[in-house]
N, C-alpha and C positions, 0 to 999 in steps of 0.2 A: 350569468357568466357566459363571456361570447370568446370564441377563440377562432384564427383566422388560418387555416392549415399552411406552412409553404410548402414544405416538403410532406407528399403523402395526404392522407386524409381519414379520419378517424368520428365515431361519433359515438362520446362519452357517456355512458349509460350510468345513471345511478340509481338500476335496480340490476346493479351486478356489486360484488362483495372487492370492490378494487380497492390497491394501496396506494397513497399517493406518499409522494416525498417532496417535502416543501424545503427551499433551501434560499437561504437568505441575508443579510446583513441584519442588526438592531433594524429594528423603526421600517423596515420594508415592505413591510403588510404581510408578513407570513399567518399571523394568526387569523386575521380578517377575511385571508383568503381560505383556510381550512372551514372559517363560519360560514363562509359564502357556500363551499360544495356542501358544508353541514344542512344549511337551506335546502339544496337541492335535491338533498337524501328527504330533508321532511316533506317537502313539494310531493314527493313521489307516495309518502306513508310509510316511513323508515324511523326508526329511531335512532337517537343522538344519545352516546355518552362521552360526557365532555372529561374524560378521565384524568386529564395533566392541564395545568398554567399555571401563570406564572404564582409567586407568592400571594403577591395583593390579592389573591381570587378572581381572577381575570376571565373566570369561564360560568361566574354569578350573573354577568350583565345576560345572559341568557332570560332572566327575568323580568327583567325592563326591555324584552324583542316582543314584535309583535306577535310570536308566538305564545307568549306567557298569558294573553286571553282566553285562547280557545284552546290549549294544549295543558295535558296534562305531565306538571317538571315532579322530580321529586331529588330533593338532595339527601345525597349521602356522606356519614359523618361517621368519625371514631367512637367508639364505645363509652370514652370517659369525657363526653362534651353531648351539651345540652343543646338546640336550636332551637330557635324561632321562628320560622318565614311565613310566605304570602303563601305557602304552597306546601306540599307535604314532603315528610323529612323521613328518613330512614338508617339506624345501624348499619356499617357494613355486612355483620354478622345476620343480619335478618334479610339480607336481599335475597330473594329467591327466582330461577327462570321466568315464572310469570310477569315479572315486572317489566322484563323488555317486553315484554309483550303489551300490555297495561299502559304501562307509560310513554310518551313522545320525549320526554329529554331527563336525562339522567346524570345529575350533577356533583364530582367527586372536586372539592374545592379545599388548595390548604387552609385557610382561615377555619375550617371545619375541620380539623385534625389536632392534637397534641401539640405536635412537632411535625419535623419531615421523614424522621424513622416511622412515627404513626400512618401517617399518608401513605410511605410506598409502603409496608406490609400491607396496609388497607386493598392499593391498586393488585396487590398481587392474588390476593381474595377476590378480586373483584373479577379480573383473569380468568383466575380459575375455574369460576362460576361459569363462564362462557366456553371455557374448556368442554361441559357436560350437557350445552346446547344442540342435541341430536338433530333437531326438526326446530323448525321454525315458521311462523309466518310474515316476520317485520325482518328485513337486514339490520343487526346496531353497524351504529358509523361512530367506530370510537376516534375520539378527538384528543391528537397526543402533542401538545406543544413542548416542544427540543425531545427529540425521541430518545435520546438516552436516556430519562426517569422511564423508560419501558425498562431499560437493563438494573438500574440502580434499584427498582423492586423486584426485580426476581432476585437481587444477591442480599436483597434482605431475609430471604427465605429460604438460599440455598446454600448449600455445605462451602461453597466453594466459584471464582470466576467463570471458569470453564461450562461449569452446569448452569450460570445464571445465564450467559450467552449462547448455550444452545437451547434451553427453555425460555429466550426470547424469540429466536430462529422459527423455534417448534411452535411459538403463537402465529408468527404472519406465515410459516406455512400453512399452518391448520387454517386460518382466517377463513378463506373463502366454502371449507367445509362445514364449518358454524357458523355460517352467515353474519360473519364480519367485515366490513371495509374499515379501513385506516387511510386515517389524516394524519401524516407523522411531520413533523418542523427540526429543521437542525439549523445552524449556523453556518458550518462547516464539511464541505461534502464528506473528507474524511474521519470527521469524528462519529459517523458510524458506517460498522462493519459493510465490506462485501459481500458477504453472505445477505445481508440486510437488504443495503442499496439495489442487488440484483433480484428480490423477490418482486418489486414496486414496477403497478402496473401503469406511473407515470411518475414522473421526474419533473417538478413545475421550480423554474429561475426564478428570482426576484432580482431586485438590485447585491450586485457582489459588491459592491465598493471598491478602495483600492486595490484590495487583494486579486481581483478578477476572478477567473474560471480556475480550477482544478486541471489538472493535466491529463486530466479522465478526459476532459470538456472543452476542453482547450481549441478542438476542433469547429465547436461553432461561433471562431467567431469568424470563420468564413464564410456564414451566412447573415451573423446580426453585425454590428458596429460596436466595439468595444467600449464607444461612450453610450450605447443604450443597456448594455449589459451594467455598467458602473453604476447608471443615475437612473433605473428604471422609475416613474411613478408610484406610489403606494398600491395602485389600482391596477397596475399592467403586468403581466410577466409570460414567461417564457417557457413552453411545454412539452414534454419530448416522451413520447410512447413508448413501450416495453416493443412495439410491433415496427416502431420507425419512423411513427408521423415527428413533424414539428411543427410548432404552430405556435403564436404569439397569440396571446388575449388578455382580456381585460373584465373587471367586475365593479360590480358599483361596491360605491360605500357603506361599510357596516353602519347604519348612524346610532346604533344602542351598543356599539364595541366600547369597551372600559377605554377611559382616559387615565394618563399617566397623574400621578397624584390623586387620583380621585378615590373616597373612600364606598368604595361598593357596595358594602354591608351596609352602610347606612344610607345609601342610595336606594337599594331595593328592601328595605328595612325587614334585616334579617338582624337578631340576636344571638350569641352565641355567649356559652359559660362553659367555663374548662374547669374541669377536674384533677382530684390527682392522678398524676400516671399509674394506670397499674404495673404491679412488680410482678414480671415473669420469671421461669424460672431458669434457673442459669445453672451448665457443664462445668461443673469443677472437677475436673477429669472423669472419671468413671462415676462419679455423682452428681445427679440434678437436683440443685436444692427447688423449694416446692411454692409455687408462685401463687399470686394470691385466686387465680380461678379454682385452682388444684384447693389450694385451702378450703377455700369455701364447699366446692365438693367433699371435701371430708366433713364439713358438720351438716350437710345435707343427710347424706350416705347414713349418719351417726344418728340425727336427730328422725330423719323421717324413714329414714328404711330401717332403721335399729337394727344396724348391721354390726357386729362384734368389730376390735380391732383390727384381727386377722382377717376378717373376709373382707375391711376395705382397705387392708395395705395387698392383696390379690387381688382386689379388683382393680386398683392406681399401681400394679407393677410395682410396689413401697413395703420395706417390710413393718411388723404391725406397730414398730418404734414409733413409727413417723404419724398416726392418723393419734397416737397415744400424745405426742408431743404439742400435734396442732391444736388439738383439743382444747389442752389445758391451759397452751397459751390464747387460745379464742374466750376461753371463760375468766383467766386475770382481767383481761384486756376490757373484758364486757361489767365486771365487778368493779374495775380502776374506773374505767370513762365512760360507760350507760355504752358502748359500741366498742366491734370489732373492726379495726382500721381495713384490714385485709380485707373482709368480705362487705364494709362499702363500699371501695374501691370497685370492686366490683355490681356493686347492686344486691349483694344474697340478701335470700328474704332472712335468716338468721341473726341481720347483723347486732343487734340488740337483746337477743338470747342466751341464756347460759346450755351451754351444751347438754340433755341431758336422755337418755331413752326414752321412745315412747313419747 
């Protein structure tokens, strides 16, 4: 990646924890260009999580880069979906800090999800987890195509808008204190917040199309030409520092980037088998009826800790009605069909038991 300063002059470090903000039309090379500084993070000995793209799995073709020899990937998948790959695969729920560490690319893909409710709870798990990154010795360069699935998973997990966008806020401030940089992609400069756009420690053009510049932006085009800002090339764009520089550049081409139509999975021959969704449990006003994790904890709790009624509706906050109820609908259910729906869904080791002490 070469860039040509006009105004000012700057020299891009990627073993600093910086945001970038990629902005762009369809087909403009936004994502090719976040893979491009993604390279440059791993050139350096940094790691990659490619945490948002598009549906198709657009952040797989990481497998088929000439990284995928001598690096070690590992993809990350929903709880109730089985993988295949060339490389090694992992639960959300079982990632733990060592694996930035461990790993050079860290792959969270929809085709590896349920759904898209499944995926962003997943990313916001995955968040989290970086939230408690005290020390470190690798930067991650998490990779976020159209940064609004950063907000659309925090309001899957928070009470309400207001807290999901400032628990987005509160990531890219904290970023550079847990050793994270961001690749973030929008379409639109204002589809995301000012709070947001002013944390980014570079601001990089693509082709705007007809639309042109924002009214924010409006001002350079007394330095570029309104027809290079319209029809920029896939490969060139426009870049403007938190500090003042400006500078046009350009990168080569991704040649292992996903092509449109192209089916991924069976390009880098990965498998995938979906399960059923597991049932959580849901507010019905001042009552949460009891999802099937919670379930299966109750004939855990009942079979192997031979814990009375009462001591496991005090241990699940439940009174002792509810571990009495699950029970005996876990032992119909295993008497009617040789299994308990509820605790396959999950995996309990139970699921084929009749409930019993001891």
């Amino acid at each position: 990646m070469k860039v040509w300063w006009v105004r000012g002059a700057e020299r891009i470090s990627f073993n600093r924890p910086n945001t970038f903000f990629d902005l762009g039309v369809r087909g403009s090379g936004k994502s090719s260009l976040l893979e491009s500084i993604a390279e440059q993070y791993l050139d350096k000995g940094h790691t990659i999580l490619d945490l948002f793209a598009s549906r198709d799995g657009e952040g797989l073709a990481w497998l088929r880069s000439p990284y995928a020899k001598d690096r070690k990937i590992l993809l990350l998948h929903g709880e109730c979906v089985d993988v295949e790959a060339p490389c090694d695969t992992k639960k959300v729920q079982q990632l733990t800090l060592k694996d930035f560490e461990e790993y050079d690319i860290l792959i969270s893909a929809s085709p590896l999800y349920l759904n898209m409710d499944d995926e962003f709870i997943n990313a916001a798990a995955i968040t989290d987890k970086l939230y408690r990154r005290l020390s470190w010795k690798r930067l991650v360069y998490g990779l976020v195509r159209e940064a609004s699935n950063l907000y659309y998973s925090r309001l899957k997990v928070s009470d309400n808008q207001i807290f999901a966008k400032s628990q987005m806020i509160y990531l890219l401030r904290e970023a550079r204190h847990v050793g994270l940089a961001l690749g973030l992609d929008s379409i639109r400069f204002y589809a995301i917040d000012i709070d947001i756009r002013s944390i980014s420690d570079y601001t990089i053009l693509k082709s705007q199309g007809i639309d042109g510049l924002s009214k924010d932006l409006d001002w350079l085009y007394s330095i570029f030409h309104p027809h290079i800002i319209r029809n920029m090339s896939p490969q060139n764009f426009i870049i403007l520092s938190r500090r003042g520089a400006i500078g046009l550049g350009e990168f080569a081409e991704i040649p292992w980037h996903k092509q449109e139509r192209e089916n991924i999975l069976r390009s880098v021959g990965i498998r995938v088998e979906y399960g059923e969704p597991v049932e959580k449990g849901d507010y019905r006003g001042k009552f949460k009826t009891v999802g099937d994790k919670e379930h299966a904890e109750i004939i855990h709790l009942y079979i192997d800790e031979d814990l009375s009624f009462d001591r496991i509706g005090k241990k699940l906050g439940r009174s002792s009605r509810t571990p009495h109820k699950h029970i005996k609908e876990h032992n119909r259910a295993v008497e009617r069909s040789g299994f308990c729906p509820n605790c396959r869904r999950v995996k309990g080791q139970h699921e084929a038991e009749i409930a019993v002490k001891g």
